[in-house]
C-alpha positions in Angstrom: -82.1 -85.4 -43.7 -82.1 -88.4 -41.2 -83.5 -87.3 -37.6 -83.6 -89.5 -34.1 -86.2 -87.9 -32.2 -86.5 -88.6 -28.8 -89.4 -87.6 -26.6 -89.6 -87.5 -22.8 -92.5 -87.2 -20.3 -92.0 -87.4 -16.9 -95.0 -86.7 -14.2 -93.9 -86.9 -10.2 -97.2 -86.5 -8.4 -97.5 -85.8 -4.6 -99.6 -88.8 -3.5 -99.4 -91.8 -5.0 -101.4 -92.7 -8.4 -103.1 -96.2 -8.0 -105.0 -96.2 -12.0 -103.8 -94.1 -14.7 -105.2 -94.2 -18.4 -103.4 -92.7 -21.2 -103.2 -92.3 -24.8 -100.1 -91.3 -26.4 -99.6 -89.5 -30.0 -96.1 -89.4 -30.8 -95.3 -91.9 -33.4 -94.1 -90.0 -36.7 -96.3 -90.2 -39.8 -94.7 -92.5 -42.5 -95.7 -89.7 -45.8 -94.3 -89.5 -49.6 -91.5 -87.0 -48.2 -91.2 -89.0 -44.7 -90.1 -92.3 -43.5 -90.6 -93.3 -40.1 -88.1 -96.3 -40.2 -88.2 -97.0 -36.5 -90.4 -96.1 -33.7 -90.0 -97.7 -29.9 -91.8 -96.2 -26.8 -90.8 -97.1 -23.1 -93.3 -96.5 -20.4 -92.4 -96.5 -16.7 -93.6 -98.4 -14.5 -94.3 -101.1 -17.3 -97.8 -101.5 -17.6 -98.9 -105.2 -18.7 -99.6 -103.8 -22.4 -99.0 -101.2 -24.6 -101.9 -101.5 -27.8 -101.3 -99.9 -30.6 -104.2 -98.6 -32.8 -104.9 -95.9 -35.8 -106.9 -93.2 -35.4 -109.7 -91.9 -37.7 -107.5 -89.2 -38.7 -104.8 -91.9 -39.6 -102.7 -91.0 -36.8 -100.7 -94.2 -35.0 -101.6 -93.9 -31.5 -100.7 -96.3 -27.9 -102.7 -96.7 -25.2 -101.5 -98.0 -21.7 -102.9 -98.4 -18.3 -101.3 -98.5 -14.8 -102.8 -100.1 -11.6 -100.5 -99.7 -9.0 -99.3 -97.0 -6.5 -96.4 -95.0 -8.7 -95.5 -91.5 -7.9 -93.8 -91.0 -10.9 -94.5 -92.1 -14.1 -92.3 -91.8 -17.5 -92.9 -92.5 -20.9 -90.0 -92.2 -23.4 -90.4 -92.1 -27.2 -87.7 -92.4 -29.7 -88.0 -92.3 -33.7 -85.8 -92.5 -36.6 -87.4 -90.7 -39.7 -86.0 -89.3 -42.9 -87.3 -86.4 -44.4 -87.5 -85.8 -48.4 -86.4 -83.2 -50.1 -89.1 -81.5 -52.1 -88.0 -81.0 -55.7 -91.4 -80.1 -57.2 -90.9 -76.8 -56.2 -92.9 -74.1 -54.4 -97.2 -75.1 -54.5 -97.1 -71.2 -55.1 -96.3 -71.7 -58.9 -98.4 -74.3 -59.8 -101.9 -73.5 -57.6 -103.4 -70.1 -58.9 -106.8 -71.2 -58.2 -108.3 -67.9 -56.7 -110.5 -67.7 -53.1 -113.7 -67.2 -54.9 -113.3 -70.6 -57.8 -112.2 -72.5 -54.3 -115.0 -71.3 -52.4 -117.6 -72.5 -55.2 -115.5 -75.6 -55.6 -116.2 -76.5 -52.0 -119.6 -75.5 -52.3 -120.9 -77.2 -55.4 -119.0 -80.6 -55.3 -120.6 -82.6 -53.1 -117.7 -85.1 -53.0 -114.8 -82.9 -52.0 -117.2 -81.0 -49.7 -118.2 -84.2 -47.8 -114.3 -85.4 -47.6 -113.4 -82.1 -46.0 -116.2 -80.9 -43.9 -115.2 -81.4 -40.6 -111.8 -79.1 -41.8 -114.5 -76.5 -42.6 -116.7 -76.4 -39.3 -115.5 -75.0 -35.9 -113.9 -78.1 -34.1 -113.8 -78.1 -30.2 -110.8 -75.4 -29.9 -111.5 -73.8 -33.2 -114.6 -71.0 -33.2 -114.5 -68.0 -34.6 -116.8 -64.9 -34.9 -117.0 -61.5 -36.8 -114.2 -59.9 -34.9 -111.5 -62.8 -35.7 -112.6 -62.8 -39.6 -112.2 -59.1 -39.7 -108.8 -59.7 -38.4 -108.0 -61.9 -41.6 -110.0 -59.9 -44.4 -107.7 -57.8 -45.5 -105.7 -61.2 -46.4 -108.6 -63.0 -48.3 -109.4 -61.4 -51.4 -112.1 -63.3 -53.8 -109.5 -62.5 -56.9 -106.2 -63.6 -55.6 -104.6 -67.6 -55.2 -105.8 -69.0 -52.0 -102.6 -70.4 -51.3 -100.7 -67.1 -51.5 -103.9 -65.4 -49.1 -102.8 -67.9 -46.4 -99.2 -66.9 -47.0 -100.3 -63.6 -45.9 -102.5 -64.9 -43.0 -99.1 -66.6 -42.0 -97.0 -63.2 -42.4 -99.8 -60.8 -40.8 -99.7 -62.7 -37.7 -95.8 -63.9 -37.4 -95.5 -59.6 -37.7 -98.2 -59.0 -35.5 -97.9 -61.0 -32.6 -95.4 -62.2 -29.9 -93.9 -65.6 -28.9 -94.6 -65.9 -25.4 -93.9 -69.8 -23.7 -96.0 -68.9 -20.4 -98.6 -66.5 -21.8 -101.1 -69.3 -22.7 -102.4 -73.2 -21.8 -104.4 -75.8 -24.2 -107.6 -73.6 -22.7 -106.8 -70.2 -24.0 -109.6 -68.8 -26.2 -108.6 -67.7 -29.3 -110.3 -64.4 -28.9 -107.7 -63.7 -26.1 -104.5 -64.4 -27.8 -106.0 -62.0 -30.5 -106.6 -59.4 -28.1 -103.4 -59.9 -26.6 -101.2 -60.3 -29.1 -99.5 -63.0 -28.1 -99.0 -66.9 -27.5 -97.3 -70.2 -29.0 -97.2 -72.2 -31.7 -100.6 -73.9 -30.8 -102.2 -70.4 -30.8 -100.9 -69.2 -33.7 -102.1 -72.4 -35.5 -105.3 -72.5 -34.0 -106.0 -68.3 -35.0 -104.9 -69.1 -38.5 -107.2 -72.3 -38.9 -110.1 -70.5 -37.3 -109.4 -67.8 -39.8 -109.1 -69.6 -42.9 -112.2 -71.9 -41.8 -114.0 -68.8 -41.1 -113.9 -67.5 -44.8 -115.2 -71.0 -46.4 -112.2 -73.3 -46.7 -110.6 -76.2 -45.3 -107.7 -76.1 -42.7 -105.9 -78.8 -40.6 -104.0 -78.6 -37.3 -100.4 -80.3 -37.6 -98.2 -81.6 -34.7 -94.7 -82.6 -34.9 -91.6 -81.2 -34.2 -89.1 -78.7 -36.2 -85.4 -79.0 -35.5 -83.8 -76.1 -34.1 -80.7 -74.9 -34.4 -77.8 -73.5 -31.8 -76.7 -70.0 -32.0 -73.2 -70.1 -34.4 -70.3 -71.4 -33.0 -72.1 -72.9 -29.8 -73.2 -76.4 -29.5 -77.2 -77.7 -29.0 -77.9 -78.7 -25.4 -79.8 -81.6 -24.7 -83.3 -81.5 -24.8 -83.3 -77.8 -25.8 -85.8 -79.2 -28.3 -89.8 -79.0 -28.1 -93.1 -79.8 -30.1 -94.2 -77.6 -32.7 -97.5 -77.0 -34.4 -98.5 -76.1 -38.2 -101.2 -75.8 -40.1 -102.6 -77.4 -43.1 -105.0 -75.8 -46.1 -106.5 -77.8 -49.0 -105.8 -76.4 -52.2 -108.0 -77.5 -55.0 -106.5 -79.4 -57.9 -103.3 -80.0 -55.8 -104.4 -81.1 -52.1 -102.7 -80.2 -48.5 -100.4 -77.4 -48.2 -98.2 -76.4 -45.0 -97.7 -73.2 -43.6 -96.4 -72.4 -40.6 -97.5 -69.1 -39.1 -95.3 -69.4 -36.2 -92.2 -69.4 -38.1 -93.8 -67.4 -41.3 -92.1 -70.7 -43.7 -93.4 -73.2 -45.9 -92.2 -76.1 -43.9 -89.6 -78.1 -45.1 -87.1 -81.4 -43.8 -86.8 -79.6 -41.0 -90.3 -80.0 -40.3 -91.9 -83.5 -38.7 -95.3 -84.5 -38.8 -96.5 -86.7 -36.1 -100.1 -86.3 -36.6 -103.0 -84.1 -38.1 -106.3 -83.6 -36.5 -109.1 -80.8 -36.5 -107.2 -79.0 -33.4 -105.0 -79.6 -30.7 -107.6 -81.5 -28.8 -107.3 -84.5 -31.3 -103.6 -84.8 -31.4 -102.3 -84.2 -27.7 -98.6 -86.1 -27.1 -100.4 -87.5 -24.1 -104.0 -87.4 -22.9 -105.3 -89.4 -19.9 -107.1 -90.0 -17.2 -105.7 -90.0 -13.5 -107.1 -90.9 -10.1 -105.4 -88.9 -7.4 -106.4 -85.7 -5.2 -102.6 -84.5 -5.2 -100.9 -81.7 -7.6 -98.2 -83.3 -9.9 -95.1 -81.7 -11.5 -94.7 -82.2 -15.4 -91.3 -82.1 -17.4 -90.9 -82.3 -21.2 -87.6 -83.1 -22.7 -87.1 -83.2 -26.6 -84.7 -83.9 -29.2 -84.1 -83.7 -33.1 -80.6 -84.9 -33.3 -79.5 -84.7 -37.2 -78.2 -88.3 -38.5 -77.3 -87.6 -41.9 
């Protein structure tokens, strides 16, 4: 599948903004099964640069500044990636490396644990604590494949808990979308990550977007599209492995990775700093429009 993605931010602010900073992560990774063959992103008002850098995490990032009065600012991304069909098949039937031989693989080989320690520790939005491992244990059993545990992780808490838009922000413990059985993709993510971290192994947040699809026999409306969030899990002796425990899949074509960090607080589509003392109004529009 060929996508054009386009991504659009628009802040309108009360009082005028005289200096805004801002980072933006939107720029699709170019993978083995993804091509980002075009990538252009339209800020306005123009600033006088747009510098483009990679992260440590590999991520393409651009960072503007503004230094004028503006009481709106926009910043419009638009991509054109292909996504590979896998034809290896599922990791499932080639990974039976049990919980227990991965644990001691982390633990005694000093090279792989050094590569994927900061996947192992908490990370700013990623903690976890008795109660959150006791909610994954009956998952994680020393005997059975690692990568089919997480498939349960995935499954207990797509059954388990709601999608709610409006229940949570990027500041909601995880301990209270546990309690309340409920949240977004980010949440999801972040409770599975803290989870698998939390019985010795190394997990990854993802951020990208998943095309969705209209109900049959009506058409997609503009901008009905949004970002999504995944997770990651090394697998010894075969390497990163998505899941997505919002959607309870392996993710596929449909799935595009923008970026991959510890949490969400390394891969925000925009982080900034803003000088003003009034409230602003902030509106997201996305699209995955299908090329191919």
């Amino acid at each position: 599948m060929k996508y054009k993605l386009t991504h659009k931010t628009e802040y309108k602010y009360a009082e005028p903004v005289n200096n805004y900073h801002s980072l933006v992560c939107l720029t699709p990774r170019t993978l083995p099964k993804q091509l980002c063959q075009d990538f252009t992103i339209t800020v306005s008002p123009e600033p006088s640069q747009i510098v483009e850098r990679v992260d440590f995490y590999g991520n393409t990032t651009h960072y503007f500044s503004l230094h004028s009065p503006h009481k709106t600012l926009t910043v419009l991304t638009t991509s054109v990636v292909e996504c590979l069909t896998e034809t290896t098949g599922d990791p499932l039937t080639k990974s039976y490396i049990t919980c227990e031989e991965a644990r001691f693989r982390f633990k005694e080989e000093r090279a792989l644990k050094i590569s994927l320690l900061e996947y192992i520790l908490p990370s700013p939005l990623v903690k976890w604590d008795q109660e959150i491992c006791d909610f994954a244990k009956d998952c994680f059993k020393d005997d059975r494949p690692l990568y089919s545990c997480v498939q349960a992780l995935c499954t207990k808490i797509f059954t388990e808990f709601d999608f709610v838009p409006d229940f949570s922000t990027i500041n909601t413990p995880i301990k209270e979308v546990l309690a309340a059985k409920k949240g977004v993709c980010q949440d999801f993510s972040h409770l599975a990550i803290a989870c698998i971290r939390g019985f010795g192994f190394a997990a990854r947040y993802v951020s990208g977007y998943l095309e969705t699809l209209p109900p049959p026999g009506k058409q997609k409306m503009q901008g009905s599209d949004a970002s999504h969030a995944w997770i990651s899990v090394f697998i010894p002796d075969y390497g990163w492995c998505d899941f997505d425990p919002t959607n309870n899949v392996v993710p596929g074509e449909r799935h595009i990775i923008t970026a991959w960090g510890r949490d969400y607080s390394d891969v925000p589509p925009l982080k900034g700093i803003i000088f003003s003392y009034g409230k602003h109004a902030l509106k997201v529009e996305v699209d995955v429009i299908p090329l191919l």
